[in-house]
N, C-alpha and C positions, 0 to 999 in steps of 0.2 A: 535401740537408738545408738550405743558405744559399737555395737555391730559396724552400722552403716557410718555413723562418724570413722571409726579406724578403715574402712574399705573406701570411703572419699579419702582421708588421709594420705592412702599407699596410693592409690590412684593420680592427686596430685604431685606426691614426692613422684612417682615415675615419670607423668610428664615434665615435670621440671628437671627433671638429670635426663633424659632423655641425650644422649650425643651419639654420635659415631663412632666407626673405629675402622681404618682400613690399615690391613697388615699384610705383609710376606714374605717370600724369601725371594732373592736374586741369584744370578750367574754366580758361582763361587767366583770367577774370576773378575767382578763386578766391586768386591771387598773393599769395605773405605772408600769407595765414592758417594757422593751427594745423593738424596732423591728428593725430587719434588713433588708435591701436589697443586695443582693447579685446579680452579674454576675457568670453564670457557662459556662465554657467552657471545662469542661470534662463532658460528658455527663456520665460518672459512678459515677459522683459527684451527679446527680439529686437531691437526697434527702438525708437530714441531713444538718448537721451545718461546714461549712468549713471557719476558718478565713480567709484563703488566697482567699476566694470568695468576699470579705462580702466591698461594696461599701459606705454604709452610713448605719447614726445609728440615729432612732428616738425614741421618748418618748412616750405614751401614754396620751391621757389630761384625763379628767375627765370623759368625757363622752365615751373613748376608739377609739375616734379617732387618726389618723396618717395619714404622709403625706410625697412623696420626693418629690420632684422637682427640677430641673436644664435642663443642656443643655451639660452634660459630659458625653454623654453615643451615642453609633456606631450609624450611619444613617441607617445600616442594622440592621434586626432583629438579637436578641440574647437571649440566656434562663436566664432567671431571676426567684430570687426565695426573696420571703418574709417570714418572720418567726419571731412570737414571743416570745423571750425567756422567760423562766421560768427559768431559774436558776441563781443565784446570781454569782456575779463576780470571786467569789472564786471557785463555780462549774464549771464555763465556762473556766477556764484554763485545768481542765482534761476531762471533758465530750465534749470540742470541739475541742479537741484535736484528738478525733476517729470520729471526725461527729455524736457524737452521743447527742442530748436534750433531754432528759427527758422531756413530756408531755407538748411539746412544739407545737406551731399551725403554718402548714407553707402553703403557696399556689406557685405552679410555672406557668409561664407563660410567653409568645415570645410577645417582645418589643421593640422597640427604641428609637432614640432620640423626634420623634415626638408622641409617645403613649401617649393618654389622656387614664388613666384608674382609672376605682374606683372599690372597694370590696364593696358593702351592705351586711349588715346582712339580714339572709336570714328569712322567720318568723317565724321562730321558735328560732328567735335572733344568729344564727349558724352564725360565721366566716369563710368566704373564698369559700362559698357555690356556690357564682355567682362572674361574672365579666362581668362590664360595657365597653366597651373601645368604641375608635374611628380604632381600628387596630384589622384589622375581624381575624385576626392569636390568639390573642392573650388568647383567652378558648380553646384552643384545647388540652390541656392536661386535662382538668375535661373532654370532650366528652368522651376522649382515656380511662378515668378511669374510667367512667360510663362504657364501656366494658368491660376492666379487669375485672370489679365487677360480670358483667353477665357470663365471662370467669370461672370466680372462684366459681360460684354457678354450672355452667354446670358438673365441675370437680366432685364438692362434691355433686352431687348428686347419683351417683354411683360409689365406691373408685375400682374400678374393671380393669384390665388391657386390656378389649377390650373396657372399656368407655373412659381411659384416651386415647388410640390411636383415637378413632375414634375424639374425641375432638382435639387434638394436630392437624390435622391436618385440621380443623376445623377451630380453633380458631387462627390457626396460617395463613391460609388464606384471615380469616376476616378482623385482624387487620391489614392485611401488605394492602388488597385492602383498606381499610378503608384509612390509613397511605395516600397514594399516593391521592384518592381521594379529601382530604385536599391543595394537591400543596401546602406544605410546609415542606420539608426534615429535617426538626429542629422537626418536630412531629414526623417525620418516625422516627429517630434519639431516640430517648422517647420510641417509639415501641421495637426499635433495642435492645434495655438496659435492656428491658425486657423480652424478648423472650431469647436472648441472655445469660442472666447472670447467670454465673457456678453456684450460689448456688441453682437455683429452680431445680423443676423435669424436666422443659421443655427443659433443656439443651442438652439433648441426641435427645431428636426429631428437635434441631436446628441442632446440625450436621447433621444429616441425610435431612433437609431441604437444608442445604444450600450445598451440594454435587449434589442435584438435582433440585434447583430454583434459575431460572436466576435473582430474583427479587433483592437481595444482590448488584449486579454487576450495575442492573440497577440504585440501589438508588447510589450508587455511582458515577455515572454519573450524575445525578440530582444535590446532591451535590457539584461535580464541577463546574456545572452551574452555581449556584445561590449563592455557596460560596465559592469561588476557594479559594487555597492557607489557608483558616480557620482555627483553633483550630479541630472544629467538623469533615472537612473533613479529613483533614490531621490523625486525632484519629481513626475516620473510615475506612480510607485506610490501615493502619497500622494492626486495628483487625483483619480485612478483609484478608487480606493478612497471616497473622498465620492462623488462620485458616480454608482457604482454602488449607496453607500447612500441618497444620493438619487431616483434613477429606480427605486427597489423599496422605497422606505418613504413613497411622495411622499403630498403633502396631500390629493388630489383624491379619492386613493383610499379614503383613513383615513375623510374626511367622508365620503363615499358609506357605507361600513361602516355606519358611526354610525345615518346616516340611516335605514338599513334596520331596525338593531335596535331604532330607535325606533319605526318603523311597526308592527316585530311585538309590542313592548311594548306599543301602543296598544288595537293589534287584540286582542291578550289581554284586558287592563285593560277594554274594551267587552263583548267577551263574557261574562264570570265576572260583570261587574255585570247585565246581562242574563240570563245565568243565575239567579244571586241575588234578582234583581227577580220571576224567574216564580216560582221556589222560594218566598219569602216567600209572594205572593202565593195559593201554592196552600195554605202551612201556613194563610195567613188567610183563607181559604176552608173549609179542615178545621175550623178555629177556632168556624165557624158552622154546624155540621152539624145533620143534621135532630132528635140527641138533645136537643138543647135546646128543642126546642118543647114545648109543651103537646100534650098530646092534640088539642085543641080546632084550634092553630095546625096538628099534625100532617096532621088531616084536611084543615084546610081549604088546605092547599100538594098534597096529592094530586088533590082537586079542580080546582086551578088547571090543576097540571099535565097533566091530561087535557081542559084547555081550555074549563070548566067556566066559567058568568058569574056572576056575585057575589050574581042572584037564585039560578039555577039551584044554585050552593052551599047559600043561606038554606035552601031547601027542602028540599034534602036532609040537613043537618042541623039542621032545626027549629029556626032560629035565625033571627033580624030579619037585614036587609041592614045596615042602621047594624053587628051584631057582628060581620058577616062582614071589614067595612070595617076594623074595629079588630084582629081577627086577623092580615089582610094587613097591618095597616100593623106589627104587632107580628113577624111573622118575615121581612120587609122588612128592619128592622134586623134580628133576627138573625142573618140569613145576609148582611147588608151588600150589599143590590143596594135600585136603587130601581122597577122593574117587572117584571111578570109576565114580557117577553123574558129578564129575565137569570136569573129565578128558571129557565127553564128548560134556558138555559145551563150553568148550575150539573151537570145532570147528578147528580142526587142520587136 
């Protein structure tokens, strides 16, 4: 019984001390500037200098080491980022004001309250090169960048519009399999930020991705899993959600619609007047039928139409050529044509 009393004992003192500790060295030439630690919880935050991130503030000693430690930070992983400022206290009111440090050194990386981690210099004395931990999550953003980098040589190697396609689709496969491989949605999340983000080129191959790859929806469930109710997922459901109403309500499509139903509108509106046009025309053709003529006009339009000449009519009906002439010219208007061709057009 004193056995397992003192082995509960150790057991709770170690979760209760349980804290962190992330340590390293910097640029010798870095010496006596500021570093921070920051928590991010807007994964559009990634990189830059944000105060309303920024957890603790150390000094550099002599030799360009630092150091945080405590026990105030989520049992869950979370993105964290380090950065040594270069600019003096009067800069960092306006340049951190946009996120933005000047030739400032930062590393990010997934953490919690129990991460043991250290930065070494790397030998070529480089900051932020490696990371040591006890929490296997916790490099996976230098993996993801060692990609980008391979991503971004593949681009620039031929600036050509069937090399960027066949890469986009490519490279955008890689990292999302890569992403998932890792079982950690905080790296996808890193991925997402990048493929995603409106100012690159690869923005228009992610709409067109995420129109046709379930993988979105999928990380999104993952997400729930592992960090329900979060910052990140909660951020992601929301992008997510625009736009997918974006890429299925987009403009290109709506005008195309338009377009059409205005062609069929046209092509209607053409025809029914065309219709209308011959209909009139044939009631103003009924209009001047052969009951209005005279006897006199009657015959003398039978005779035309049997191809009869305007003496040949006189004589057949014992009539001068001059009345023949005034006949014709008298069911001419009637039936509204002005020669013998359309008198027999008419069809009467």
């Amino acid at each position: 019984m004193k056995v397992f009393i003192t082995l509960f004992f150790l057991l709770v003192t170690q979760l209760s001390f349980s804290q962190f500790q992330f340590d390293g060295f910097a640029n010798r030439d870095s010496q006596n500037n500021s570093v921070y630690l920051s928590v991010i919880e807007d994964f559009r935050k990634i990189s830059g200098v944000f105060p309303e991130q920024i957890l603790a503030k150390a000094t550099l000693d002599s030799t360009g080491y630092f150091i945080f430690k405590g026990d105030n930070l989520p049992t869950k992983n979370r993105i964290y980022r380090i950065h040594i400022d270069t600019c003096n206290e009067n800069e960092q009111n306006t340049t951190h004001f946009s996120g933005h440090c000047p030739n400032s050194e930062e590393i990010i990386f997934i953490a919690n309250n129990a991460t043991q981690l250290s930065f070494p210099l790397s030998f070529d004395q480089e900051a932020f090169c490696k990371v040591d931990s006890n929490n296997e999550k916790a490099n996976v953003f230098l993996k993801i960048d060692s990609l980008k980098n391979d991503m971004r040589f593949a681009f620039g190697t031929f600036r050509s519009e069937a090399n960027r396609k066949i890469n986009s689709k490519k490279w955008f496969t890689t990292l999302q399999d890569y992403g998932e491989l890792l079982d950690e949605p905080l790296a996808e999340l890193y991925i997402f930020s990048f493929l995603s983000n409106r100012s690159n080129s690869l923005y228009s191959y992610y709409l067109k991705d995420l129109k046709e790859n379930g993988y979105y929806l999928k990380l999104l469930n993952r997400l729930k899993e592992k960090y329900p109710n979060s910052a990140y997922m909660l951020q992601y459901e929301n992008e997510l959600e625009a736009d997918l109403f974006l890429v299925n309500n987009d403009k290109d499509k709506l005008f195309s619609w338009w377009i059409y139903v205005i062609i069929i509108v046209l092509f209607l509106s053409v025809f029914i007047n065309l219709y209308l046009f011959r209909k009139n025309k044939t009631l103003q053709k009924d209009s001047f039928s052969k009951e209005k003529l005279t006897s006199q006009e009657q015959k003398t339009l039978s005779l035309i139409l049997t191809d009869k000449s305007n003496k040949e009519i006189a004589s057949e009906l014992f009539i001068s050529v001059s009345t023949v002439k005034t006949h014709i010219n008298n069911l001419y208007k009637k039936l509204n044509v002005t020669s013998r061709e359309e008198v027999k057009n008419l069809k009467l």
